[in-house]
Backbone as a ProteinNet text record, in pm:
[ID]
protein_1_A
[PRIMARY]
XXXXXXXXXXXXXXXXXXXXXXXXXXXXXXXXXXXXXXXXXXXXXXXXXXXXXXXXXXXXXXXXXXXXXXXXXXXXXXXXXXXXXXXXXXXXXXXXXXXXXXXXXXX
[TERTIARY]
-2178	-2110.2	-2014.4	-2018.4	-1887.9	-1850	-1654.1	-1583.8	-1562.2	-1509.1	-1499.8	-1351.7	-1360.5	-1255.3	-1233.8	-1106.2	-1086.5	-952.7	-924.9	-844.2	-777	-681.2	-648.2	-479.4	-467.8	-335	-281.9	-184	-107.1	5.8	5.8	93	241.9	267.6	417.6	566.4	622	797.9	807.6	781.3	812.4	938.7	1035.6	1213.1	1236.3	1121	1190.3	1108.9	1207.5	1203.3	1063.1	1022.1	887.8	794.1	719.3	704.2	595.6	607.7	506.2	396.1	296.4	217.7	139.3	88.2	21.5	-115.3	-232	-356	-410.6	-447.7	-490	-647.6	-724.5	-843.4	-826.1	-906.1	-912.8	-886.9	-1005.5	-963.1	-888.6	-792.2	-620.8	-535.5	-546.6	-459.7	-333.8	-422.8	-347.6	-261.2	-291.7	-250.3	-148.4	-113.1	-51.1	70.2	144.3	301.4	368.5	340	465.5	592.4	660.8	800.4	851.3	886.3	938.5	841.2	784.4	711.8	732.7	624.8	641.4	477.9	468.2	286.3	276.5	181.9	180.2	5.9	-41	-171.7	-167.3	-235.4	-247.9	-371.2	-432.9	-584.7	-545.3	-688.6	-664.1	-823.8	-829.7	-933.8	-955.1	-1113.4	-1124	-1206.4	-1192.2	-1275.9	-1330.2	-1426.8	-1493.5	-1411.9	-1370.5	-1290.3	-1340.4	-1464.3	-1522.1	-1615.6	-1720	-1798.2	-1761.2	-1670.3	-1588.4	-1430.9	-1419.7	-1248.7	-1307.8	-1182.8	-1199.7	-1029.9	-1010.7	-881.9	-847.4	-769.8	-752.4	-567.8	-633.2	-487.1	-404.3	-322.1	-272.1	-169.8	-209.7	-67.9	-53.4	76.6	38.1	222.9	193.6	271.7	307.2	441.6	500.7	552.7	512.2	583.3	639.5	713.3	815.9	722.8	719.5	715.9	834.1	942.2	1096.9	1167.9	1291.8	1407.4	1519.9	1473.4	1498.6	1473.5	1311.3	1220.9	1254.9	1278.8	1312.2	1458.8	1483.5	1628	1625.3	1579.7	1518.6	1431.5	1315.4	1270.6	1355.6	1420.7	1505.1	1615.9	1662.9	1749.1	1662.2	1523.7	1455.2	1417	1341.6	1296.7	1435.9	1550.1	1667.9	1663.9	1656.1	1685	1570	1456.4	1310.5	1245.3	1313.2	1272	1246.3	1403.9	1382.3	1262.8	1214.8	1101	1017.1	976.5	786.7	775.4	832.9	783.4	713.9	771	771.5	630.8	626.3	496.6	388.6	405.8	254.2	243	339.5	303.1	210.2	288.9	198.3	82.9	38.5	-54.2	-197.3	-148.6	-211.3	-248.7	-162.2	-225.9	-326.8	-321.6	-389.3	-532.5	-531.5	-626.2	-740.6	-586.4	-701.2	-717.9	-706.1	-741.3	-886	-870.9	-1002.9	-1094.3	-1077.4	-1176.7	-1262	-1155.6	-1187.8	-1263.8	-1198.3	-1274.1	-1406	-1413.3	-1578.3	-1648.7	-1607.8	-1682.9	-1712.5	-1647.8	-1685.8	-1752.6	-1787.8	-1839.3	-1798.4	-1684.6	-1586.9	-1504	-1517.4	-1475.3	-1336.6
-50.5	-148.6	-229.5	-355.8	-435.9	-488.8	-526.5	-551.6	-640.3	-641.8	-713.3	-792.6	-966.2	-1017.8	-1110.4	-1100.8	-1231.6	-1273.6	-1439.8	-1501.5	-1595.9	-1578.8	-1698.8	-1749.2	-1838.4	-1956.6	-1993.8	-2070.4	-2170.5	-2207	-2325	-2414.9	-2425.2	-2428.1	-2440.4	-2447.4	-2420	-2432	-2308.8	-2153.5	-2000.5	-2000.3	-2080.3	-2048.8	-2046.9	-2133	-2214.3	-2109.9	-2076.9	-1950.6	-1985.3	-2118.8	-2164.9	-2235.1	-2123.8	-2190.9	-2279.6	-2388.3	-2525.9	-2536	-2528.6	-2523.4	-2654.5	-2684.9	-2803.9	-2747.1	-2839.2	-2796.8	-2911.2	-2814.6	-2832.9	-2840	-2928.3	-2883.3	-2768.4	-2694.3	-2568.3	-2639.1	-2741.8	-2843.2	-2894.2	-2965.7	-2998.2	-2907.3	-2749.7	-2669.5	-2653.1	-2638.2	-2615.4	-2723.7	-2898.2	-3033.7	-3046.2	-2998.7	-3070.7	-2981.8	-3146.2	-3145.3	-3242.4	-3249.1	-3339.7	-3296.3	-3335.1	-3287.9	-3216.9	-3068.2	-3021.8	-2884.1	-2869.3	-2727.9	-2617.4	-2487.2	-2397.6	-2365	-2286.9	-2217.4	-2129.7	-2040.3	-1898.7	-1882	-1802.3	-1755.8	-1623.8	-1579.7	-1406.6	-1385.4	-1294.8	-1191.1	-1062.1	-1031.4	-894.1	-857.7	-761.4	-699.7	-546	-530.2	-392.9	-370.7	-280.7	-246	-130.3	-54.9	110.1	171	257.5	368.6	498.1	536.8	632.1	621.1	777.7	774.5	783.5	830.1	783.7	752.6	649.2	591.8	423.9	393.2	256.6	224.5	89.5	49.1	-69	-100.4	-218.7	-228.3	-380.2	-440.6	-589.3	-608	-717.8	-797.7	-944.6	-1027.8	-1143.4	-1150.5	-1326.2	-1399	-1517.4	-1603.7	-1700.4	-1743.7	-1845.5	-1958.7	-2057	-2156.3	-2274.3	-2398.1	-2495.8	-2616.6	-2729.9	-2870.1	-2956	-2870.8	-2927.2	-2914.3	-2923	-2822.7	-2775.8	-2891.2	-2828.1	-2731.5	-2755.3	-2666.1	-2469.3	-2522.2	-2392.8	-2332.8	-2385.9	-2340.3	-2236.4	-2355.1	-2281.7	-2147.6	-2164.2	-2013.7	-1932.1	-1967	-1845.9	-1794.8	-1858.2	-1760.2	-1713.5	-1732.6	-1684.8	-1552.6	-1548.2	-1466.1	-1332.1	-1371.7	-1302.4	-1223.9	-1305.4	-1248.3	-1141.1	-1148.5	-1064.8	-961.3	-1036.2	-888	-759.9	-693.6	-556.8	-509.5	-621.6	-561.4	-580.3	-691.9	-652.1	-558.3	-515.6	-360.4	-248.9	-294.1	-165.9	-220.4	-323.8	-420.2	-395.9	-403.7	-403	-256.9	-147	-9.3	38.9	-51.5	12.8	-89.7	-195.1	-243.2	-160	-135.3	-34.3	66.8	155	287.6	256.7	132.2	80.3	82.9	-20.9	-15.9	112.6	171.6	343	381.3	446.5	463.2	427.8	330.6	220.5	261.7	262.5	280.3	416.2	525.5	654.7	640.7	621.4	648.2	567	498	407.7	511.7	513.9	599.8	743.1	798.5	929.6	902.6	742.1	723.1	715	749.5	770.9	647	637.3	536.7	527.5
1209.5	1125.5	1211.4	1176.7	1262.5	1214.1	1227.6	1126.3	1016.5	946	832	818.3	787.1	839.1	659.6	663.9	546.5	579.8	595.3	628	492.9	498.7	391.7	400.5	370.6	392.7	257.3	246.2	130.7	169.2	90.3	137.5	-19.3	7.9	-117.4	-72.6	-183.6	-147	-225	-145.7	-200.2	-240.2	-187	-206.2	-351	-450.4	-557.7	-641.1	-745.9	-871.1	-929.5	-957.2	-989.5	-889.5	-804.1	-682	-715.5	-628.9	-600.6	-502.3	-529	-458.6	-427.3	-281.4	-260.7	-232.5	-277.5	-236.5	-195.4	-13.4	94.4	67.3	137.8	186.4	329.4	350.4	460.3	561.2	590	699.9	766.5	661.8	684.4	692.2	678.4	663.1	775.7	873.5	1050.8	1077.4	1025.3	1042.7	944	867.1	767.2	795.7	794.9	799.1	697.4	596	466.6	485.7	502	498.4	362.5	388.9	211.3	207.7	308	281.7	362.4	295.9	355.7	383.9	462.5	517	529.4	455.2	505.3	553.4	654.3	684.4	705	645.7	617.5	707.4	786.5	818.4	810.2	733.6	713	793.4	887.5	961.7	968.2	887.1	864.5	1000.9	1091	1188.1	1196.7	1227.5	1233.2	1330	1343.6	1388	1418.7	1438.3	1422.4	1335.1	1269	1162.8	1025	972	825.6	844.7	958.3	954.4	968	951.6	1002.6	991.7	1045	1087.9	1029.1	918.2	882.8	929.7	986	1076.9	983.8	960.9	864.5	953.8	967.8	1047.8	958.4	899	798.7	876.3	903.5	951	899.2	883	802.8	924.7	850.1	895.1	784.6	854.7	761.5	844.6	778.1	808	887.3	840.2	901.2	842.5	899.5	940.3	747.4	718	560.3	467.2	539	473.7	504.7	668.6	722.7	693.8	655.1	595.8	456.8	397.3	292.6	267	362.8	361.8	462.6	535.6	582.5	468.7	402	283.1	194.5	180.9	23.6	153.5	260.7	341.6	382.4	405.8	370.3	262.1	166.7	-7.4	-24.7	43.7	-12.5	93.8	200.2	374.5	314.5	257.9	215.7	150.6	36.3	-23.1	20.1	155	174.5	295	286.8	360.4	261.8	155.2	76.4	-80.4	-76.7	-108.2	21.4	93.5	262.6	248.4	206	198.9	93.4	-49.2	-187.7	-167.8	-104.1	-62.4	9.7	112	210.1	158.9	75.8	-17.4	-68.8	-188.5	-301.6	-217.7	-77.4	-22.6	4.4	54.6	169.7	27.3	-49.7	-205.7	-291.7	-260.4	-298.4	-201	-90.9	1.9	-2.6	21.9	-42.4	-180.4	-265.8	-351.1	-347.8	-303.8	-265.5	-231.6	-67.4	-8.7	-90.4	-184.4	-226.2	-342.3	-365.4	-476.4	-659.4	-640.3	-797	-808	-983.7	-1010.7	-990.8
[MASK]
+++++++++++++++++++++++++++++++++++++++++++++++++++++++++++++++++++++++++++++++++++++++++++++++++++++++++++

């Protein structure tokens, strides 16, 4: 088996209690700079590890359009740090969980 990859991005203003989202074509994703935003790109990569392991690795990266923008997600990113550690953990369980139970076949 060889690994299994899913990538995905968005574009918005996360800071704001009702966040705004802009929609990108995929294309423009990497290019686009409007002034007033924020970017996030997530991959998540399952790889084989042996005969019943495998290794899933997670990196997602934020970026700003300019320097307003970045302001902004640095206090909402302040305000919310503590919890995505602890969101990427009950994440990861949910995952190995699912997987297991695949593999053993139960619903």
């Amino acid at each position: 088996m060889t690994g299994r990859e899913v990538v995905f991005g968005a574009i918005g203003k996360f800071w704001k209690a009702d966040i705004e989202w802009r929609d990108v074509p995929v294309e423009r994703f990497a290019m686009f700079q409007e002034p007033g935003w924020g970017k996030i790109a997530c991959h998540l990569l399952v790889r084989p590890d042996g005969p019943d392991r495998a290794m899933l690795t997670y990196e997602c990266r934020t970026g700003t359009t300019d320097s307003g923008a970045r302001r902004m997600l640095a206090r909402y990113w302040w305000l919310i740090r503590p919890f995505v550690g602890h969101i990427m953990r009950a994440t990861l369980r949910t995952i190995s969980a699912d997987a297991v139970r695949a593999r053993c076949g139960t619903p």
